[in-house]
C-alpha positions, 0 to 999 in steps of 0.5 A: 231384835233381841229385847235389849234395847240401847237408848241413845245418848240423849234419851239416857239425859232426858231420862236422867233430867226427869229423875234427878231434876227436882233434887238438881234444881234444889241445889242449884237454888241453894247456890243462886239468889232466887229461882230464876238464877237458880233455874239458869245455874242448873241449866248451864249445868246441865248443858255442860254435863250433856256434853261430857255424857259420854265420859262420865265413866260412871252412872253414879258420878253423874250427879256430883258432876253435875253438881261440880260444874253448877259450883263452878259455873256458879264460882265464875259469875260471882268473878264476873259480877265482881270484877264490875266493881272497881276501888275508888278513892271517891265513894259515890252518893248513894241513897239508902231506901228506909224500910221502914215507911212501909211498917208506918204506914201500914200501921195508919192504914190499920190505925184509918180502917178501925176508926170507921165505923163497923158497917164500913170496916167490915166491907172495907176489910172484906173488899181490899183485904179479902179480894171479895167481889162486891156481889160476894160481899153483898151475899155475904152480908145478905144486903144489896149490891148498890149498899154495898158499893154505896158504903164502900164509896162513903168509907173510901172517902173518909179514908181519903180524908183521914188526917193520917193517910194525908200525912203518909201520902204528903211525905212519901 
């Protein structure tokens, strides 16, 4: 052997995947709709420029021929997604979620917790709002496991029957 060793065609790409990948895949989020989209772009991508590996004359074109076919792969789902969509004369009944029950109610849930008293707040904010365990919270409060859930039963029921939340949960 003379100590120049060639790679093969595919350790050349593995190669170039594990050195240019996080910047790859930053574009491709930037041209897709979340990252699961993004990650699928970037992996078509990159199976096309794996298939042209050996026509890509030069190392330093490789990264804007990847980025090429992820615009284009990209340009032809966004004609796919819309020619699923045809022009009516008719414009179909659609409901249109309000986003807004969400602020409100968590504007009574806040408005419920601090109408208890603070004993049954306090455990309430640390249980359901801090994800503590019951036995954290009984160490946290230096009381006993059975106050704990004792109290946080006593304050779920009140919860339960808070004029409020019963509205909220009447309408929604």
């Amino acid at each position: 052997m003379t100590g120049t060793a060639h790679k093969s065609r595919y350790e050349e790409f593995s190669a170039y995947v594990s050195d240019r990948g996080p910047a790859l895949l930053r574009m491709a989020r930037s041209l897709a709709n979340n990252s699961s989209e993004a990650e699928d772009l970037l992996q078509a991508a990159l199976i096309k420029t794996f298939f042209a590996w050996d026509r890509i004359a030069s190392p330093n074109a490789r990264d804007g021929y990847v980025r090429r076919a992820m615009v284009n792969t990209q340009i032809s789902e966004w004609r796919r997604q819309h020619m699923s969509i045809y022009p009516t004369s008719d414009i179909p009944d659609q409901r249109i979620e309000d986003p807004t029950w969400k602020t409100d109610l968590a504007d009574s849930v806040h408005r419920a917790i601090s109408r208890l008293p603070d004993r049954q707040r306090t455990m309430v904010v640390l249980r359901y709002y801090q994800d503590m365990t019951e036995v954290q919270i009984a160490d946290r409060l230096g009381v006993t496991l059975g106050t704990v859930k004792s109290t946080l039963s006593r304050a779920v029921n009140k919860l339960r029957q808070d004029a409020d939340l019963t509205i909220d949960r009447a309408t929604t």
